[in-house]
Structure formats: C-alpha cells, structure tokens
C-alpha positions as CSV (number, residue, x, y, z in Angstrom):
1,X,-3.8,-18.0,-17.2
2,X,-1.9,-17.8,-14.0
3,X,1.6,-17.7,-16.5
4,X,0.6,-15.0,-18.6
5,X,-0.8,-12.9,-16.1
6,X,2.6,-13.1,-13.7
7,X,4.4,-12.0,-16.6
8,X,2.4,-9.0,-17.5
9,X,2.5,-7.7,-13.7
10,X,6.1,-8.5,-13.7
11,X,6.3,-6.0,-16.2
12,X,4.2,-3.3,-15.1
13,X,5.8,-0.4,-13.8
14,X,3.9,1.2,-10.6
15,X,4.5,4.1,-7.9
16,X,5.9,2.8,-4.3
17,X,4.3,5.0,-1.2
18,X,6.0,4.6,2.1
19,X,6.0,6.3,5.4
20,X,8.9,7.7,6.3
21,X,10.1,10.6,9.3
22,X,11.3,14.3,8.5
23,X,14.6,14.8,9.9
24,X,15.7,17.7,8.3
25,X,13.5,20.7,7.7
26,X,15.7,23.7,6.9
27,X,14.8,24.0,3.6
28,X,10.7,23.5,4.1
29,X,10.5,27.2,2.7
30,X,11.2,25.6,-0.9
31,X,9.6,22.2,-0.3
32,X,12.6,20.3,0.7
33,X,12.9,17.8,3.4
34,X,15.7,15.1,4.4
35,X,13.3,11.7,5.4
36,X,14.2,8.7,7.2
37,X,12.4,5.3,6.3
38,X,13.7,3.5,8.4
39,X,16.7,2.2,6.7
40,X,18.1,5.3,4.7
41,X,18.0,9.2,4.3
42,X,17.0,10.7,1.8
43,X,15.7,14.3,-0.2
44,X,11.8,14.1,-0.5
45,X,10.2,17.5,-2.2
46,X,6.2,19.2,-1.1
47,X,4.1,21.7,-2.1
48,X,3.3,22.2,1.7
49,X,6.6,23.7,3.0
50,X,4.8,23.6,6.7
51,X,6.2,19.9,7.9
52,X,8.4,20.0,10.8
53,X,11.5,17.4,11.9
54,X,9.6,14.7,13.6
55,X,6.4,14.4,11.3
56,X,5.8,11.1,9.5
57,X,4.5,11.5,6.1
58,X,3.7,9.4,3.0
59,X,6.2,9.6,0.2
60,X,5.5,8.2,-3.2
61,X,8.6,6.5,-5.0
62,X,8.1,7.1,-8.6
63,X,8.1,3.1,-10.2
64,X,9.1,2.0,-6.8
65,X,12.8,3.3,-7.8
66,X,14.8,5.4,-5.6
67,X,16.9,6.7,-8.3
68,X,14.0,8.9,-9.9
C-alpha cells in the first residue's frame, strides 16, 4: 500500500505558499510587487495594490514551480 500510494503523491501536482517580504512597491497601483523569500527576488501580482516595502505576505507558487 505504502508503494502505490508514494507513487501517486509523487505525481500529484500541488500549489507551494511561502512567506516572503515586499521590497519593491512602485508598481502596487497595478498589483505588482518585487518579494524576497529569503533566498531570491522575484515579481508576485495582488488584487490589493495597498502592500507596502517591508510587509510579509503569503505567496502561492502555482505547482510549487517558480517558472509559472
């Protein structure tokens, strides 16, 4: 049981939520923001366009890859 079931999670695709600091904010007015999680930068997109550099906020990884 253990096999089958390690090889049907193995498969399964699944978002990826981290935290991660705004460090850039200058384009909040369209939803954009540069994050920091602690290893890389990166473009993350909102409907709230009120964050501010400094705030941590969750960020959802579509299938836990980056490239998406």
């Amino acid at each position: 049981m253990d096999i089958i079931n390690g090889k049907a999670l193995s498969s399964v695709s699944y978002d990826k939520t981290i935290t991660c600091t705004i460090k850039d904010d200058k384009n909040a007015k369209k939803g954009e923001y540069t994050v920091y999680d602690g290893s890389r930068l990166f473009e993350a997109y909102s409907n709230d366009t009120s964050y501010k550099v400094g705030t941590t906020v969750f960020v959802t990884i579509p299938e836990g890859k980056f490239e998406n």
